[in-house]
C-alpha positions in Angstrom: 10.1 5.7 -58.7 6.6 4.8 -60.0 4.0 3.7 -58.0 3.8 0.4 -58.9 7.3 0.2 -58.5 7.7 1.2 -55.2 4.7 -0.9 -54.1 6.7 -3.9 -55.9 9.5 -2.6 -53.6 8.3 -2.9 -50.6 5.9 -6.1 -51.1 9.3 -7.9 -51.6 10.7 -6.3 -48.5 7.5 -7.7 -46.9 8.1 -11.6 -48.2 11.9 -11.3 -47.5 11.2 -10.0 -43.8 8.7 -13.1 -43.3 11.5 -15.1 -44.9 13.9 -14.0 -42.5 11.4 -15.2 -39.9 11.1 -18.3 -41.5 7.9 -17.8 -42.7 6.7 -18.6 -46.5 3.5 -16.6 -47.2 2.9 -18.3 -50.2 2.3 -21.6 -48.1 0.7 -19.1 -45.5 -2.2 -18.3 -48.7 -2.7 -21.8 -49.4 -3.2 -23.0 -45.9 -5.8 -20.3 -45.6 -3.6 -18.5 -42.9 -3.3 -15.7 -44.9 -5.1 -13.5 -47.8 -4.8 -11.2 -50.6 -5.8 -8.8 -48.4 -4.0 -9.1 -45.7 -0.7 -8.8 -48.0 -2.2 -5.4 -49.2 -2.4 -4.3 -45.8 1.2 -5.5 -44.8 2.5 -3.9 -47.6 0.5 -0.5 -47.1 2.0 -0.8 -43.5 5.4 -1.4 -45.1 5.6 1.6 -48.0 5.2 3.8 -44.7 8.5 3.0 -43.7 11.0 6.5 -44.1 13.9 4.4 -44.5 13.4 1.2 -47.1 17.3 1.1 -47.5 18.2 0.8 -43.7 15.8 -2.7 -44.1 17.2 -3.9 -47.1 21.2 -4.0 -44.9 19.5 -5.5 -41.8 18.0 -8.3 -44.6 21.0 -8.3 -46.2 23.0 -9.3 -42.6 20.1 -11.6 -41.3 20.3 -13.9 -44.5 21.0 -16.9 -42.5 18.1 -16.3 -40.3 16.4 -14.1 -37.8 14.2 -14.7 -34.2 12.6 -11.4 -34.5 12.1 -8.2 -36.8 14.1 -5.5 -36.2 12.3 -2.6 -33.8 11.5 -0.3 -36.4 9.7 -2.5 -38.5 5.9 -1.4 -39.3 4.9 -4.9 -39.2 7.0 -6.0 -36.7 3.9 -7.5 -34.1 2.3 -9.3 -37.4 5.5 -11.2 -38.5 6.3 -11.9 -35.1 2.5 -13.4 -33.8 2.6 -15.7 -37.3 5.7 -16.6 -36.3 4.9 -17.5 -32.6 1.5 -19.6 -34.1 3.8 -22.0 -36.5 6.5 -21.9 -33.7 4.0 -23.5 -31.1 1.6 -25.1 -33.8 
C-alpha cells in the first residue's frame, strides 16, 4: 500500500471513529474547534496503530453508535475529551 493510501486509510478510520462518537469533524473545522493540523496529528497518531483491521470490525459492530473508543485506540483520550465538551456544552 502507498503512502498516500495508507494515510487515506487511516484518516477515514479517524472520521468514522469520531462518527461513532457522534462527532462530525467537518462541523468541528467550521466551528473553529478543530484544524487542519490537528487532523494531521490525529491521523499520525492513528497510522501507528499495528492492527487497522481489528478497528475497522469494532466500527463495523458500533455502527449504530458508540459512548467511548475502544481501549486500544491511539486517540482514544482526544475523541473522548471532544466528545465530553459537546456532551456538556
Amino acid at each position: 500500500m502507498s503512502g498516500q493510501a495508507k494515510y487515506d486509510e487511516h484518516a477515514e478510520l479517524v472520521e468514522k471513529m469520531a462518527e461513532a462518537l457522534g462527532l462530525d469533524l467537518t462541523e468541528e473545522m467550521m466551528a473553529g474547534n478543530w484544524t487542519p493540523e490537528d487532523m494531521r496529528a490525529t491521523v499520525s497518531r492513528c497510522l501507528g496503530c499495528t492492527d487497522p483491521a481489528h478497528c475497522k470490525g469494532w466500527l463495523d459492530d458500533h455502527e449504530a453508535g458508540a459512548e467511548e473508543t475502544p481501549g486500544y485506540c491511539r486517540n482514544k483520550d482526544l475523541l473522548e475529551a471532544m466528545r465530553a465538551r459537546l456532551v456538556t456544552a
